[in-house]
C-alpha positions as CSV (number, residue, x, y, z in Angstrom):
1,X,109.8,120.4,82.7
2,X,108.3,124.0,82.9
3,X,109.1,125.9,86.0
4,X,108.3,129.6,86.7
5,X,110.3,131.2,89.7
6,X,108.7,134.5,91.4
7,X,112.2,135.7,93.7
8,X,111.8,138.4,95.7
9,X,114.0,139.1,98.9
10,X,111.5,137.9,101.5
11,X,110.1,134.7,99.2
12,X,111.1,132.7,96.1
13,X,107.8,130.9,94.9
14,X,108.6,127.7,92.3
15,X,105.8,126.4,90.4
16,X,106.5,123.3,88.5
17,X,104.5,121.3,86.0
18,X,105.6,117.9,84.1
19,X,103.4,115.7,81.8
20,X,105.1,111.6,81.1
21,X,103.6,109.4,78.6
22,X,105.6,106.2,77.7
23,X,105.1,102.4,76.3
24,X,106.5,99.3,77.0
25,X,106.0,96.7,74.3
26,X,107.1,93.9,75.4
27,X,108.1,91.4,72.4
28,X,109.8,88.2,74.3
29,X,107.6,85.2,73.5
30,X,108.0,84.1,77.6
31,X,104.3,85.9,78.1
32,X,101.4,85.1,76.6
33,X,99.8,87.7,73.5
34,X,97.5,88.5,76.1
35,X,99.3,88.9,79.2
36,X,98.9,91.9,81.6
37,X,102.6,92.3,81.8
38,X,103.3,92.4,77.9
39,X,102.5,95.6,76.9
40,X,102.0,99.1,79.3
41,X,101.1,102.6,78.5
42,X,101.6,104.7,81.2
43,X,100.2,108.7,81.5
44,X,101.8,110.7,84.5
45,X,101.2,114.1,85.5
46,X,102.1,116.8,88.1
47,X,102.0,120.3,89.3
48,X,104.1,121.2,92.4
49,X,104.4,124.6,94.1
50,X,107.1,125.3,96.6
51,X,107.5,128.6,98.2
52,X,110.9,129.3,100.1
53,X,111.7,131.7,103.3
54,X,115.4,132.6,103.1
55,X,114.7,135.0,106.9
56,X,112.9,132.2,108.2
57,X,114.9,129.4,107.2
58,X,111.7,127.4,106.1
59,X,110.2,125.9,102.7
60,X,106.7,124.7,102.6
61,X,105.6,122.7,99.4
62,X,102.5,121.1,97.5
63,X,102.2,118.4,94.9
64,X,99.3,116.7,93.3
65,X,99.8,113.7,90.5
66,X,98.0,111.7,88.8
67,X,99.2,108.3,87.2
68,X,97.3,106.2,84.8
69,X,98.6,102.8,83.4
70,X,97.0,100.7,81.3
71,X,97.3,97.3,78.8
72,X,96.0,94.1,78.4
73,X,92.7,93.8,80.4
74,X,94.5,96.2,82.9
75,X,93.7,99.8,83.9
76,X,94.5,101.4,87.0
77,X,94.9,105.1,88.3
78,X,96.4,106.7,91.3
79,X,95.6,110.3,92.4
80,X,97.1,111.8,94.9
81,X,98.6,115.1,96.8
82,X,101.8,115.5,98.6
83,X,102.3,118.1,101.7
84,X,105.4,119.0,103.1
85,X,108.2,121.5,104.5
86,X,111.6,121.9,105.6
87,X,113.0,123.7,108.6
88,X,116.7,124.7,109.9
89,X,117.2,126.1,113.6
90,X,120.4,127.4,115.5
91,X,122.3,128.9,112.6
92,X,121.3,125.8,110.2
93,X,122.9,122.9,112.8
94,X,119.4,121.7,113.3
95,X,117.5,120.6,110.4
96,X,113.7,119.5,110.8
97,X,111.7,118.1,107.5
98,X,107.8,116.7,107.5
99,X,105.9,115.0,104.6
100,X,102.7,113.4,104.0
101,X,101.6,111.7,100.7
102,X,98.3,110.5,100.7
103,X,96.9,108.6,97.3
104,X,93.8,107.0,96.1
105,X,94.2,104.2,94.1
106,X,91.8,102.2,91.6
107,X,92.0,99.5,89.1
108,X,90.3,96.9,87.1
109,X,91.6,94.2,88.7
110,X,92.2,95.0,92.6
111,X,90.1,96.5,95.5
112,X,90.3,100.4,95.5
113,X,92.8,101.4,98.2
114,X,93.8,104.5,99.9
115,X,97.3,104.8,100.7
116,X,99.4,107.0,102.7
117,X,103.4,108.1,103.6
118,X,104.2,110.4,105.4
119,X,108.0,110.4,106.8
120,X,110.0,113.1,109.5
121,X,113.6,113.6,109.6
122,X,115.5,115.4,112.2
123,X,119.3,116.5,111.9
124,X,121.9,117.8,113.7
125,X,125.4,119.0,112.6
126,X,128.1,118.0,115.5
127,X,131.1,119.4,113.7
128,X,131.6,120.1,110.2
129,X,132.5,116.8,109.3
130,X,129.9,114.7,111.4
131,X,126.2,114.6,112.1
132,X,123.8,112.6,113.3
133,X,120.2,111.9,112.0
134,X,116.7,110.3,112.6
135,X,114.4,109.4,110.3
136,X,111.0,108.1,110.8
137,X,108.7,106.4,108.2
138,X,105.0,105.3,107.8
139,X,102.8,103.6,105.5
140,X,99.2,103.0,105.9
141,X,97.2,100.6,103.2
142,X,93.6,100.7,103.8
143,X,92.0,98.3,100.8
144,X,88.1,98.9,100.1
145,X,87.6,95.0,100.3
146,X,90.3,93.5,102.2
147,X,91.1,90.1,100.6
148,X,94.0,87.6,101.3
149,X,96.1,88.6,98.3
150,X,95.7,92.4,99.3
151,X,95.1,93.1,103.2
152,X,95.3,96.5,105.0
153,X,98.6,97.2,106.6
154,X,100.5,99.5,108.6
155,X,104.4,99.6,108.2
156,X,106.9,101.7,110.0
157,X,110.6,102.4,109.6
158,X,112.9,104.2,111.9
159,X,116.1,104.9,111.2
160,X,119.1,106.8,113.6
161,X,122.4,107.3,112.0
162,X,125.7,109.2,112.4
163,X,128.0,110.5,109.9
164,X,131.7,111.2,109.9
165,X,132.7,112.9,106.4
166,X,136.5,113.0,105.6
C-alpha cells in the first residue's frame, strides 16, 4: 500500500491509498452452477488521510472506500466515508477517540440501504499496570423499502472494562 508521510515538527500528514481485487471460484458440487454464492469478484478501494498533532496530543483522520462485489446474477456496491480522531489529556492518562462511518449501499438483489457506525471510547490509566475503559457503539440501518427479510434497525453496544496487566 502506497503511503506518503509530510513530518514536520508541529504535524505529520499520512496519506494512504490501497486498491484489492480478488476471486473466489468456488468448485464444490454442494451449490448449484448458478448459485449466487459460487463464484465472487470483489473490487475494493481506498484513500485515507490522517494528520497527527504531537503538541496537541490529537490525530484527526478521513477515509473514503468503495467496494464492489459481483457474480452469479449478483452485483452490489458500498460507498462510503469514515470521520474520526483521537485525543489524550493529563499527560496521556486520559485517552478520548470518536468515529463515524457512514455507507451507502446498493445491489441487484436487496433494497438500497444507508448505513451508519459511529463508536466513542474513553480511557483512563489508574497505574501503569491498570486502566479502565468505556466504549460505546452504534449502528443505524435505514433500508429504502423496508421489507420483512431486511428492516430498518438501530443497535447499540456499550461496553466498561478494567484492566490489570502483569
Amino acid at each position: 500500500m502506497p503511503r506518503y508521510f509530510i513530518v514536520k515538527p508541529d504535524a505529520m500528514h499520512v496519506i494512504s491509498a490501497s486498491a484489492n481485487f480478488s476471486n473466489l471460484r468456488d468448485f464444490n458440487n454442494y451449490f448449484s452452477a448458478q448459485a449466487a454464492s459460487r463464484n465472487i469478484s470483489t473490487n475494493q478501494y481506498f484513500v485515507n488521510y490522517n494528520i497527527t498533532l504531537p503538541k496537541k496530543q490529537l490525530s484527526l483522520f478521513v477515509n473514503i472506500n468503495n467496494t464492489k462485489l459481483t457474480g452469479q446474477n449478483l452485483e452490489n456496491t458500498f460507498i462510503g466515508a469514515t470521520l474520526g480522531g483521537n485525543k489524550s489529556f493529563l499527560k496521556q492518562k486520559l485517552q478520548t477517540s470518536l468515529s463515524c462511518t457512514v455507507t451507502k449501499t446498493s445491489g441487484n438483489t436487496s433494497s438500497d440501504s444507508f448505513i451508519t457506525n459511529a463508536n466513542g471510547n474513553l480511557a483512563y490509566s489508574v497505574t501503569k499496570s491498570q486502566r479502565v475503559s468505556f466504549n460505546l457503539f452504534l449502528t443505524n440501518n435505514k433500508s429504502k423499502a423496508v421489507s420483512l427479510f431486511q428492516p430498518n434497525f438501530t443497535e447499540t453496544r456499550a461496553e466498561l472494562s478494567y484492566l490489570f496487566n502483569f
